[in-house]
C-alpha positions in Angstrom: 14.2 17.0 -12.6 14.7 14.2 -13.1 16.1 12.0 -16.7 13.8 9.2 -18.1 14.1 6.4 -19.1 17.7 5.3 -19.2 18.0 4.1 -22.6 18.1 7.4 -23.4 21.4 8.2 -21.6 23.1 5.7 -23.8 21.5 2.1 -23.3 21.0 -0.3 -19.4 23.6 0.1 -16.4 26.4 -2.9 -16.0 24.8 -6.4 -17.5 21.7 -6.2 -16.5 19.6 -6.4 -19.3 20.4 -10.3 -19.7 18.4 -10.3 -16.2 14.7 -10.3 -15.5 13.6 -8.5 -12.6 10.8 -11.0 -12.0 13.0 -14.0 -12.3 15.7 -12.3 -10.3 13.7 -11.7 -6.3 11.2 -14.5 -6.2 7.7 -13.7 -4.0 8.9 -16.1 -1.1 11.8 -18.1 0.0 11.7 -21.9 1.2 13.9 -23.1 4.2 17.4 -23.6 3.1 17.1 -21.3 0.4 20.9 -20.3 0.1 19.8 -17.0 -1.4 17.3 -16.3 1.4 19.5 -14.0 3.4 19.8 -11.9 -0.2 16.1 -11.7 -0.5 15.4 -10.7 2.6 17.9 -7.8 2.8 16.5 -6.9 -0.8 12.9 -6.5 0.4 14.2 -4.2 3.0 16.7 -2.4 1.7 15.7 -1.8 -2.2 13.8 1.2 -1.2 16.3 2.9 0.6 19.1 1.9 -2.3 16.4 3.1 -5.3 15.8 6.7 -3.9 19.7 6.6 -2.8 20.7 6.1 -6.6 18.0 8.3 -7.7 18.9 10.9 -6.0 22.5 10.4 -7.5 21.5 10.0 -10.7 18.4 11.7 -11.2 16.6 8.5 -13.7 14.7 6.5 -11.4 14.6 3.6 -14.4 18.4 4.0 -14.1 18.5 3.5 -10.5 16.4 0.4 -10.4 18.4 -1.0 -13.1 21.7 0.1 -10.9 20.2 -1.5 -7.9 18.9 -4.9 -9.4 22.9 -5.3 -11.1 24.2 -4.7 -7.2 21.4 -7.5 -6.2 22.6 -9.9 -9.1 26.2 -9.4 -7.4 25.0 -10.0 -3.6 23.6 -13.2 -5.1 26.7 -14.7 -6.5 28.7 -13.3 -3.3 27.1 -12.9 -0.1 26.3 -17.3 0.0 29.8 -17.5 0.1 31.3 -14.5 2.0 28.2 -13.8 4.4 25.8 -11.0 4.2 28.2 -8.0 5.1 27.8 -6.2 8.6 26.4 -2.9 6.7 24.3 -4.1 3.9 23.1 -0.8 2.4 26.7 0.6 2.1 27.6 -2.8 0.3 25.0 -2.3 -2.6 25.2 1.2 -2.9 29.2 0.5 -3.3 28.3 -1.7 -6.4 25.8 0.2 -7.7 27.8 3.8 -7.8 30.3 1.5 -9.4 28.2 0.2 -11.9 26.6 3.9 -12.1 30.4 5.4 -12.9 31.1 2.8 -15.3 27.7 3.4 -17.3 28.1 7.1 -17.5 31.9 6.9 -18.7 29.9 5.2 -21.6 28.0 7.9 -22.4 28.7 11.4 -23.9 27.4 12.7 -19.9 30.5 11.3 -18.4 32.3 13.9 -17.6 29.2 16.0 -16.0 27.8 12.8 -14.4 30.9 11.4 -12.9 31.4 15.0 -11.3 28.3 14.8 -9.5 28.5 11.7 -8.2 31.8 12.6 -6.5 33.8 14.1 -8.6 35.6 10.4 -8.6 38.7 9.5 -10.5 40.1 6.4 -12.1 41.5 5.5 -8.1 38.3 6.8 -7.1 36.4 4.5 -9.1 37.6 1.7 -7.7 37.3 2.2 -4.0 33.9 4.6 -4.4 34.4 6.7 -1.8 32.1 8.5 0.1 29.4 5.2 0.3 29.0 6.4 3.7 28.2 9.8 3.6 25.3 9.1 0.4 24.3 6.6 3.2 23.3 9.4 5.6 20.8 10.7 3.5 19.2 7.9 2.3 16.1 8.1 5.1 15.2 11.4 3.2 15.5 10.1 0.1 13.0 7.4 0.8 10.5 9.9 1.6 11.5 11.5 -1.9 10.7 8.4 -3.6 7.4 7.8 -1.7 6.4 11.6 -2.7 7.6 10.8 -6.3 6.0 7.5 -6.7 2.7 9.2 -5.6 2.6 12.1 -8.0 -0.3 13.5 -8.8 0.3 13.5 -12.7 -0.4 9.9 -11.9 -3.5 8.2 -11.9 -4.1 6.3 -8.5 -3.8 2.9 -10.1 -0.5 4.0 -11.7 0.6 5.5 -8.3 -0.5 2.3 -6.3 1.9 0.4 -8.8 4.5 2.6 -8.9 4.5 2.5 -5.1 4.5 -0.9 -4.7 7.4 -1.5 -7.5 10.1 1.3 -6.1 8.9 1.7 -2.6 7.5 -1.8 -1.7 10.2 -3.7 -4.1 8.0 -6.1 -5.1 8.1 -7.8 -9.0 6.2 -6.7 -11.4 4.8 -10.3 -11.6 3.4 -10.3 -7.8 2.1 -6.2 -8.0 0.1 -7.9 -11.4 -1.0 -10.9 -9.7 -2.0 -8.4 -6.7 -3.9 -6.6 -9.0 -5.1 -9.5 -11.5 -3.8 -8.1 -14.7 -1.4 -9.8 -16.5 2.1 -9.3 -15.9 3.1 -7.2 -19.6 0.0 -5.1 -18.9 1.2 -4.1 -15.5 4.7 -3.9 -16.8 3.5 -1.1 -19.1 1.5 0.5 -16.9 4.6 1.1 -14.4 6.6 2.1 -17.7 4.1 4.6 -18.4 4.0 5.9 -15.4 7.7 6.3 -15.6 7.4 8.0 -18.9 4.2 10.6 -17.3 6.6 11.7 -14.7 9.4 12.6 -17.2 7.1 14.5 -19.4 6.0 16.6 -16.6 9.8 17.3 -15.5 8.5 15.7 -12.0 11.9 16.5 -9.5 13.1 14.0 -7.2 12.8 16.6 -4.1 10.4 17.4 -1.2 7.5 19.3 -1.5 7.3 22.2 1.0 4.4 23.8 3.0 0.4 23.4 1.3 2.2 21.1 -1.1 3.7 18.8 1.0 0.4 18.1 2.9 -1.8 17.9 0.1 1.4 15.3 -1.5 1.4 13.0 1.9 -2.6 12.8 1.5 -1.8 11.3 -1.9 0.5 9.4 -0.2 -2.1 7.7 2.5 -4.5 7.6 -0.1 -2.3 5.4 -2.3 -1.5 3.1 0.6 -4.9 2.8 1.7 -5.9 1.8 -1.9 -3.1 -0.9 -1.7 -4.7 -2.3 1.8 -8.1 -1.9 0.8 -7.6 -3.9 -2.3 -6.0 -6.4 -0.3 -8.4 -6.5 2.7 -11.6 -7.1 0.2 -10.5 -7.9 -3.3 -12.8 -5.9 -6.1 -12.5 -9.1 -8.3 -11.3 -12.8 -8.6 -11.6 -16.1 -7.0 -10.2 -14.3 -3.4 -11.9 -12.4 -0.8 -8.7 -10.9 0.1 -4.9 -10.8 -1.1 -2.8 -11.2 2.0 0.7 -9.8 0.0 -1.3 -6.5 -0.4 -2.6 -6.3 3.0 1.1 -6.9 4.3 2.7 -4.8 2.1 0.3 -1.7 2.9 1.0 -2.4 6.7 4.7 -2.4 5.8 4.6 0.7 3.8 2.4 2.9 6.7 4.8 1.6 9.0 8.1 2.8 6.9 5.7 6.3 6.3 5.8 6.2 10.2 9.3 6.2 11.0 9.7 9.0 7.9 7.4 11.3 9.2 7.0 10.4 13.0 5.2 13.8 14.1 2.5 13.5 11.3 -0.7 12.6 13.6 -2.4 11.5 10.3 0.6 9.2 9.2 0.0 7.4 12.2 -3.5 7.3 12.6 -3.1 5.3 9.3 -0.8 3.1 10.7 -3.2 2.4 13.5 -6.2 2.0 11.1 -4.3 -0.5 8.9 -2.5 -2.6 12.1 -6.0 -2.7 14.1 -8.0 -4.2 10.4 -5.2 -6.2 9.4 -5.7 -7.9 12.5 -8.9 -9.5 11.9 -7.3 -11.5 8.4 -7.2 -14.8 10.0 -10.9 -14.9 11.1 -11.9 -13.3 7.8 -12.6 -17.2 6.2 -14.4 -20.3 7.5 -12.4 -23.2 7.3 -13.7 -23.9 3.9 -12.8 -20.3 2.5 -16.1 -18.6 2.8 -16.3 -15.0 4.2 -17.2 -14.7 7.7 -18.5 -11.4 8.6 -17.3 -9.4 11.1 -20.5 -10.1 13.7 -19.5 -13.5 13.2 -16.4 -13.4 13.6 -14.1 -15.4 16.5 -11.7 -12.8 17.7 -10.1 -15.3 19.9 -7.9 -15.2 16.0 -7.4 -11.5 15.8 -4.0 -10.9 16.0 -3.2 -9.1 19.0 0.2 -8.2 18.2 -1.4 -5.7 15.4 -3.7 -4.5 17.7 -1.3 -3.3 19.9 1.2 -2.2 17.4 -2.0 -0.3 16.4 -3.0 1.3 19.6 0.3 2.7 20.4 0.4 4.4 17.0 -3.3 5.7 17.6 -2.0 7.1 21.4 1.0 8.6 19.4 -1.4 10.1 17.2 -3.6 11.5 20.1 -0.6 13.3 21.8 0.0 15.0 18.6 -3.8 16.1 18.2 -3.7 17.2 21.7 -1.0 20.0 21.4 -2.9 21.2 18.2 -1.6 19.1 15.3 -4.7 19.1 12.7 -6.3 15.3 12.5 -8.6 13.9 9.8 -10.1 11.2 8.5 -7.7 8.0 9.1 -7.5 9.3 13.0 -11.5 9.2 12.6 -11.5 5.9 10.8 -8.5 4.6 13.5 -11.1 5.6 16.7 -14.0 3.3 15.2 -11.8 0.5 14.2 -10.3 0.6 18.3 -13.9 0.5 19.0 -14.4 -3.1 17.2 -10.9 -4.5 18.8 -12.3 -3.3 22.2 -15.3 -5.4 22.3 -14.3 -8.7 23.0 -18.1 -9.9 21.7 -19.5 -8.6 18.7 -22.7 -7.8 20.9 -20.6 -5.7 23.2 -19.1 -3.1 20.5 -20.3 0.4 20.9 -22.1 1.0 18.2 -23.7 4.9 19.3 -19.9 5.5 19.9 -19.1 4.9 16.8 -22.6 6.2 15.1 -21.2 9.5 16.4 -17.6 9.2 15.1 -19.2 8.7 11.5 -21.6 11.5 11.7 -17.8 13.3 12.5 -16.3 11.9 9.5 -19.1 12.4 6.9 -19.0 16.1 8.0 -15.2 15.8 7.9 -14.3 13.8 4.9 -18.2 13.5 3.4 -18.3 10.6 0.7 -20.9 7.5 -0.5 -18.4 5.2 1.2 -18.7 7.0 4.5 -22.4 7.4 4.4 -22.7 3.5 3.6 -20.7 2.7 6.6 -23.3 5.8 8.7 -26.0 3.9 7.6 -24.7 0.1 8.9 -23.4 2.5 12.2 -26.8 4.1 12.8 -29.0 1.0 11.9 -27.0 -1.1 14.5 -27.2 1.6 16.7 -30.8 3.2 16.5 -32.2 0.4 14.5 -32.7 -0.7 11.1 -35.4 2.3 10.2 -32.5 4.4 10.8 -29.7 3.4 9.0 -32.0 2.9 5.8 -33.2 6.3 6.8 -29.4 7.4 6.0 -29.0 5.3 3.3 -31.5 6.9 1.4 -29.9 9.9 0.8 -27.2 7.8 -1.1 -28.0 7.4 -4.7 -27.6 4.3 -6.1 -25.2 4.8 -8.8 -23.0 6.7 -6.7 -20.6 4.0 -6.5 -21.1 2.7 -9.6 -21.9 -1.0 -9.8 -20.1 -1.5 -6.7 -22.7 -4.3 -5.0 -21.8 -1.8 -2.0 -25.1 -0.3 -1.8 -27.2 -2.4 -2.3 -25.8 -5.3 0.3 -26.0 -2.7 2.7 -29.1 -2.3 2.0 -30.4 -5.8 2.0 -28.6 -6.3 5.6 -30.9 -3.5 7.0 -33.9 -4.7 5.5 -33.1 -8.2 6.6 -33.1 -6.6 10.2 -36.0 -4.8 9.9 -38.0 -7.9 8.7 -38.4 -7.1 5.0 -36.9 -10.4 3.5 -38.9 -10.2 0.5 -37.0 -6.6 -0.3 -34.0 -8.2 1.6 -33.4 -11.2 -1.2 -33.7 -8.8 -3.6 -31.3 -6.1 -2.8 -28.9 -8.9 -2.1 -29.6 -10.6 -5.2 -29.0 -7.4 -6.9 -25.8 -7.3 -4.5 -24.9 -10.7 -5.8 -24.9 -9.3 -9.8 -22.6 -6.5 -9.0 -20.1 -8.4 -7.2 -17.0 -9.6 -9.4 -15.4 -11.3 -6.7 -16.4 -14.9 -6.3 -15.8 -14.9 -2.5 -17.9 -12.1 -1.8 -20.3 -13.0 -4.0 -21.0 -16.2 -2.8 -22.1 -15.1 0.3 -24.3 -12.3 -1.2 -25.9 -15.6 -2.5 -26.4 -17.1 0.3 -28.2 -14.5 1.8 -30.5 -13.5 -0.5 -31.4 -17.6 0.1 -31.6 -17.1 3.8 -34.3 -14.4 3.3 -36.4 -16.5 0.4 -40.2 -16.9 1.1 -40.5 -21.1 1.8 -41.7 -22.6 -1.0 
């Protein structure tokens, strides 16, 4: 199980507490930036060194703390000497230093010291073994993802979590991410830290009915992270770019950790194929642009690909009987949408069918919203208010959801009186100023002339 927090064990590892974390890896590097190379082995690397040292340790706050003291060291040394050929194995050689001189200050050293190698004073001072903790690391990666993404943890806490030791990003950029100030997301990673040690949560791999119903979390937690990034809940901006690429980053390091997972890919796909669209997502003035309206010419076709490859990976998969779900659903319509090269040439009874699929599969308000918008560009506007009816109006809360949905059919079926309206009501709900605004603007496009 693993030991929290590390105060407990007899106070911080090395010097580090004179350090803050946020101050320490900055959100972006400028040309010239003699610390650049640092950073961008840090945002890398830290995941790999975290679950490394946690796994040696067994007190994730420990082995950030361990980590961050080996990135304070790269940052007076490597402008100097150069960033070292093997990276990883340079940190983790700091850090089990640091790690052998914090326990020899506790009453654990003797216990401690044995388990991370048995290592004596000569032993201390070359660290042996860096290598062979290095082989290893790839699985304990996939340990930290499963560990960060607990289910003791609400899905907020597990999205932060995620993003902190997975993603290795400050605890200043996951608040601005999030728009909460930076000491309330602080304590909400703390006491996420502190949930996990009261349920005696072990830093190991989940087996069998576990392990799949852990990796759903898993997806689930990144696709909270991309959604919140793709169409911001609240704030001045439609969308947060740093969350978007951070979710794509994190599906694609769940990729390469569990390769033969049809459902970790069909994520992959989902994300790389909607991430695409980001640049055509504003005007030039920073207004939403629908995606009807949308000039693909700025999709980025890079994702797309990346995307389809993971999606064909996925496909053999599901074709020698590996069970699919709902990102493999979700992956086909998106494919659909990159396909059409006009708006006015998507598929939409293609992908009318593939979310009558997912509503029996993975059955939901969301999903029936996006059937209704499916069937009403499909079969017409009757139609997909036809499916929207069965979807109460609370069921989402006061997500504006709903009721813009709504207003876009009625708009198409000629209703603008009961169009302005729902998107007025559309308009209420929405605490996002981008969104918002062009709820606005249609509920003015479908006012009666005066």
């Amino acid at each position: 199980m693993l030991n929290l927090p590390a105060a407990a064990m007899g106070g911080r590892a090395g010097g580090l507490s004179r350090y803050h974390y946020a101050g320490v890896v900055p959100a972006r590097t400028h040309p010239g930036d003699p610390n650049g190379a640092v950073y961008a082995v840090w945002r890398t690397e830290s995941a790999r060194l975290v679950a490394a040292l946690t796994r040696m340790t067994r007190d994730v706050s420990l082995a950030e703390d361990l980590a961050q003291d080996a990135l304070v060291a790269a940052l007076e040394q490597w402008p100097e000497t150069g960033v070292p050929d093997n990276p990883i194995a340079w940190l983790m050689t700091v850090a089990k230093r640091r790690a052998i001189d914090h326990f020899r200050r506790t009453e654990t050293m003797r216990r401690k010291v044995a388990e991370l190698g048995d290592a004596s004073d000569r032993q201390a001072a070359a660290v042996p073994d860096v290598e062979s903790q290095v082989d290893y690391i790839e699985d304990d990666v996939l340990r930290l993802v499963f560990l960060s993404c607990n289910p003791v943890l609400t899905p907020e806490s597990r999205a932060a979590l995620t993003l902190r030791l997975v993603g290795g990003l400050t605890t200043a950029e996951i608040a601005r991410g999030f728009l909460v100030t930076e000491s309330t997301m602080g304590q909400r990673i703390s006491r996420a830290k502190k949930t996990l040690s009261e349920a005696h949560a072990e830093f190991e791999l989940p087996v069998g009915a576990e392990r799949t119903e852990r990796l759903d979390d898993v997806m689930a937690v990144i696709y909270l992270i991309f959604n919140e990034g793709y169409t911001a809940t609240t704030g001045e901006d439609w969308m947060r770019l740093d969350l978007v690429d951070e979710a794509i980053r994190l599906a694609r390091m769940l990729v390469d950790l569990a390769p033969d997972e049809p459902e970790v890919l069909a994520l992959e796909a989902l994300l790389e194929i909607q991430g695409s669209r980001m640049a055509a997502r504003l005007d030039e003035h920073g207004i939403p642009v629908l995606l009807e309206e949308q000039d693909r010419s700025l999709w980025d076709q890079v994702r797309v690909r990346r995307g389809l490859a993971a999606l064909g990976r996925a496909e053999e998969l599901a074709a020698t009987g590996a069970s699919v779900g709902r990102y493999f659903l979700q992956a086909l319509i998106a494919v659909q949408h990159a396909g059409a090269e006009r708006a006015e040439e998507t598929d939409w009874h293609r992908i009318a069918a593939l979310y009558d699929v997912l509503s029996r599969t993975a059955p939901g308000p969301v999903v029936e919203v996006n059937r209704a918008v499916a069937h009403g560009r499909a079969f017409g506007a009757d139609a997909g208010l036809a499916v929207l009816e069965e979807v109460r109006d609370d069921a989402l809360g006061e997500s504006p959801l709903v009721p813009s949905v709504r207003g876009d059919l009625l708009e198409r079926a000629g209703r603008h009186d009961q169009a302005m309206a729902a998107f007025t009501e559309a308009a209420a709900r929405s605490a996002n100023a981008g969104e918002r605004a062009v709820l606005v603007r249609r509920a003015d496009q479908n006012r009666p002339p005066s």
